[in-house]
N, C-alpha and C positions, 0 to 999 in steps of 0.2 A: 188408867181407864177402869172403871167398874167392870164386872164381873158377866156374865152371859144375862140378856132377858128371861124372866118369864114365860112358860107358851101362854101363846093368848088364849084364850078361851072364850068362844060364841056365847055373852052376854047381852043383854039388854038392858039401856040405862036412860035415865032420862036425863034431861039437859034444862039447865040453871044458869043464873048469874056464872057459880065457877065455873063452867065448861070451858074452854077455849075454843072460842070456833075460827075455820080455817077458811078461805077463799082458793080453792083450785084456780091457778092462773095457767091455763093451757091444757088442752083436753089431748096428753100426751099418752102413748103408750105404757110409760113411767108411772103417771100418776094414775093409770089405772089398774096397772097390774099389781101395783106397790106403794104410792104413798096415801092412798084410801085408804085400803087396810090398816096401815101404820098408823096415821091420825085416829081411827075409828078406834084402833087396839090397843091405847095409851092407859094407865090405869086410873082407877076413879079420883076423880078432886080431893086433892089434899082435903082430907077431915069428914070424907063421905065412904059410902062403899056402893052405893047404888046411883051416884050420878057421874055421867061422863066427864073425862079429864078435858077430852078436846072431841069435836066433831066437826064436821065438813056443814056448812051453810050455803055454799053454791060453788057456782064453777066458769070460768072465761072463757070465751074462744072467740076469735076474730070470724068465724065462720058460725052462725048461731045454730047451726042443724047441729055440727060436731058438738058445741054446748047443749043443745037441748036431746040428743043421741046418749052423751057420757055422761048426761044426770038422770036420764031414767035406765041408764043400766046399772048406774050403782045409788039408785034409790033418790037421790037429793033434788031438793024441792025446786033451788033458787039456780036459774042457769039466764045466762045473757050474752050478749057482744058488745057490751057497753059497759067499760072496765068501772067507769065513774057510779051507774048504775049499782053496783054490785059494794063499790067501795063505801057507800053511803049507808048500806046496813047495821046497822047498833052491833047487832051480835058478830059480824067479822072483827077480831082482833087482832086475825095475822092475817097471811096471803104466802101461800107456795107458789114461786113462780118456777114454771118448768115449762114455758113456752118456747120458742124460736130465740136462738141466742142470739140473732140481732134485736130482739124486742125485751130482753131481759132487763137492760137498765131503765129503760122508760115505763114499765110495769113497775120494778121497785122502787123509782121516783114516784110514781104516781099513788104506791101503798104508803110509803113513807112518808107523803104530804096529807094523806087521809089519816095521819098517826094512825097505822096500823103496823104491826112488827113482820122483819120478813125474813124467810126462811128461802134461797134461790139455788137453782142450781148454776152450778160452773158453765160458764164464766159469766161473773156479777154484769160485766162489760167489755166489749171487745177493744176499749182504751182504758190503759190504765189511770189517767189524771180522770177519767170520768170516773172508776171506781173511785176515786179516794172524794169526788165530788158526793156520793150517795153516801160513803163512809162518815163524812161530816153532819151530811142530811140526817142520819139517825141520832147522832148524839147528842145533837142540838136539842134534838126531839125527845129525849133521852131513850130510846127505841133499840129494838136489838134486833142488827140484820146479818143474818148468818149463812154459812156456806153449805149448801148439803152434801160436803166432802163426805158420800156412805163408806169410798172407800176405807176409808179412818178406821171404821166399824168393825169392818169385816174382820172373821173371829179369825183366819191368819196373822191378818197387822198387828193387831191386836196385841195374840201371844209373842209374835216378834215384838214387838215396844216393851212388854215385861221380860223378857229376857236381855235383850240389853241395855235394861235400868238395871237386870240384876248383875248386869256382865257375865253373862252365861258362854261367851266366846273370849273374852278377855277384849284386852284394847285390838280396835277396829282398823284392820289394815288397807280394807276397797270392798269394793263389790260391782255386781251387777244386777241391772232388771230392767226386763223386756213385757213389751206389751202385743206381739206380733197375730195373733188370732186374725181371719179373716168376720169382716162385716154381717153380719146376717141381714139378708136380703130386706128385712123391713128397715133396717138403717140407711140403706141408701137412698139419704134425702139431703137434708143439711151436713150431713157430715161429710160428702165430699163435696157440697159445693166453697165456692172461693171466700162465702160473708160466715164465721163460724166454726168452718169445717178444715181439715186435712188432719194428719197423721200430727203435728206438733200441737195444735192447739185440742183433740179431741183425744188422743192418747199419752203425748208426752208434758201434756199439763198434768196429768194425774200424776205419772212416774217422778218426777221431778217434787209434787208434794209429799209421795209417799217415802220418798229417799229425806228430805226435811223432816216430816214428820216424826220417821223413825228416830235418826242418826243425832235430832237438835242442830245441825250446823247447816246454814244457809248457802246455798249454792252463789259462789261469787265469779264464775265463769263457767263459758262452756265452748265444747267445741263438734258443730254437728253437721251432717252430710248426708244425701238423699244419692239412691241409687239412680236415679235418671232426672236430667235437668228439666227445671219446670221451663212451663209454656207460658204466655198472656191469659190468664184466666181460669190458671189449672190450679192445683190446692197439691200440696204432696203426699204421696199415698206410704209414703217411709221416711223414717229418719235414726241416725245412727251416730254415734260419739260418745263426747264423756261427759259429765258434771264434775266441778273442782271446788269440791265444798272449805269450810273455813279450814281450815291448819290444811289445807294443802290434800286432804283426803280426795283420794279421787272414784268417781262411779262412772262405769258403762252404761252404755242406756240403748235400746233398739224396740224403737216404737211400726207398727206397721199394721196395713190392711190387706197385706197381700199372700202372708204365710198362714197356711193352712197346717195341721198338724204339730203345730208348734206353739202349748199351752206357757200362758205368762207365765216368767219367773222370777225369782227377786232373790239372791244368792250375796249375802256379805259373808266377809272372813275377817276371823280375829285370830288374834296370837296364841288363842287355847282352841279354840273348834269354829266349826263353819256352819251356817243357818242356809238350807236352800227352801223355798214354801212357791211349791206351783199355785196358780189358780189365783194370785192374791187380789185382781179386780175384783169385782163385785159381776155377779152373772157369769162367770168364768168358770164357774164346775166347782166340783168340792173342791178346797181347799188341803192341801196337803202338807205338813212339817218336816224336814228333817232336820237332825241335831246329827253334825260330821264331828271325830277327834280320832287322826289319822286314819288306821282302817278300820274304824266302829262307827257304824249309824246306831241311830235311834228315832223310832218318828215320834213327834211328840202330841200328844192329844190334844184337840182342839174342840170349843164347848160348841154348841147349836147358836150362832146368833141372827133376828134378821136385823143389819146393818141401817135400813129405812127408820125401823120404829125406835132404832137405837139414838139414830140422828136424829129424829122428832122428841124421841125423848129429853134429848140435851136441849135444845132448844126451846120446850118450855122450861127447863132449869134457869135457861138463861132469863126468860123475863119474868121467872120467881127471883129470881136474883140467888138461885142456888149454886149455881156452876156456869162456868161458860161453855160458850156453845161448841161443837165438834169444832168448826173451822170459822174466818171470820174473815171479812171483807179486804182487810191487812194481806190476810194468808193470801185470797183470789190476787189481789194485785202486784206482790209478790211475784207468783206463779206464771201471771201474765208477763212480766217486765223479763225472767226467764223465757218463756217461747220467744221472746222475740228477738233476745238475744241468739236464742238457736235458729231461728230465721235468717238474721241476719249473717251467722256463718256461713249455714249452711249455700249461702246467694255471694258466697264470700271464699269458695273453694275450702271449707272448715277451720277458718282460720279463728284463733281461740278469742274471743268473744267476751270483756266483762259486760256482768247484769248492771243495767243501768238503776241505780242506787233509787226508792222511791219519795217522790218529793212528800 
């Protein structure tokens, strides 16, 4: 992974043929606190200095106040409730979808039929044979639709993924990592309800990519347990067990919405020292490193990154054809066919669980 961003800096640029213009697909709290900015704060067109790399061209919302609300607070012209409306514009060439994650696959159907490129958040789709249905859709198209895995980004993961390329613990004996923080009161919406939401698909999909991500070895079971049994209609507000990645490596995992003073952590151990880095979500506080080798720390410096414009940045790499993107539809589905194997443990007294292999 490259190296920390740039600070942005409050310029003004004007907009061309190169620009990349973006389609806000959901007037979320996300895209307004963070991936505006990010699009806006991208650097100028390859071969220019004073025109914009990518800009925002309008914005969706199934509620047209909330679209016409979230484009005059962040200045943008073009705002609707008619996705098709929107998609018909020349200058959209992508579309961020970060709406309702039961409308995320049918928004990225619906960009990807407009050949326009998409950039979505997790999860692309709540069935995985449909992800690999939209995964097909872009490349037919020859289209590039990518995952906004920020956590990838974040300048913890980060330095954990160059430290064990460098094998700075030596060969990799287990670990652990938790996602337990309580909700913040503007989250309880879809995340606890039953189409979207609970503690496996909204925390232990992340955990589960970020153990991948790091370690390169694909989780081939698992075995997972909620502290009180679900109900007809309820979502589970915890989950707890292992991952059994390839060669038999095994990770702890305890995902939840119900611990309060208990900042995520993500702790491997290797045969020469051990890695603990609180904070490793994204929006999770500063991030912090330690480097253990018996009874010596060290904490390790970690550069300034924002993780949003970092993901924005790879993703127009991707339809330069310069790098691929953070994460990719593959990765989402993946991800998915894991939760539901922890699902189905968990509903299963934790009994250990293989990931159903994806078609």
């Amino acid at each position: 992974m490259t190296g920390a961003l740039p600070a942005p800096r409050p310029v003004t640029r004007t907009v061309d043929a190169r620009s990349v213009g973006f389609l806000i697909a959901g007037a979320s709290h996300v895209a307004g606190t963070r991936m505006v900015a990010a699009i806006r704060q991208q650097p100028p067109a390859p071969g220019s200095r004073d025109v914009a790399g990518a800009w925002v061209v309008g914005v969706h919302s199934h509620n047209p106040r909330r679209a016409r609300d979230f484009a005059d607070r962040h200045g943008i012209v073009h705002h609707a409730d008619d996705l098709q409306e929107l998609l018909q514009r020349h200058e959209v060439r992508c579309v961020y979808v970060g709406n309702h994650p039961r409308r995320h696959a049918e928004t990225a159907a619906a960009a990807l039929a407009a050949h326009k490129h998409v950039l979505c958040e997790a999860p692309l789709s709540l069935h995985p044979a449909e992800t690999a249905t939209l995964q097909r859709m872009a490349e037919q198209r020859g289209l590039v639709l990518a995952m906004n895995y920020t956590w990838r980004a974040t300048a913890g993961l980060r330095r954990v993924h160059e430290m064990l390329a460098d094998e700075t613990i030596g060969e990799l004996l287990g670990g652990a990592i938790s996602h337990t923080s309580l909700l913040r009161p503007e989250q309880h919406t879809w995340r606890v309800a039953p189409e979207g939401g609970g503690a496996l698909l909204v925390r232990t999909f992340q955990s589960v990519d970020a153990v991948q991500f790091l370690l390169h070895r694909s989780v081939r079971a698992v075995a997972a347990h909620t502290s009180a049994p679900l109900r007809a209609g309820q979502v589970e507000d915890d989950a707890f067990g292992h991952f059994v990645g390839t060669g038999g490596l095994v990770v702890r995992f305890h995902d939840s919405f119900l611990l309060p003073h208990t900042p995520p952590r993500l702790e491997l151990c290797g045969a020469t020292g051990a890695l603990l880095l609180t904070n490793w979500p994204v929006e999770s506080g500063a991030p912090a490193l330690t480097i253990r080798r018996r009874d010596q720390e060290e904490q390790a410096a970690l550069a300034e990154v924002d993780p949003f414009r970092a993901s924005v940045a790879r993703f127009l790499a991707a339809i330069r054809g310069d790098a691929p993107p953070l994460a990719t539809a593959a990765d989402d589905q993946r991800n998915l066919l894991i939760v539901a194997a922890c699902r189905h443990s968990l509903t299963h007294s934790g009994a250990l669980t293989t990931v159903q292999q994806a078609v």
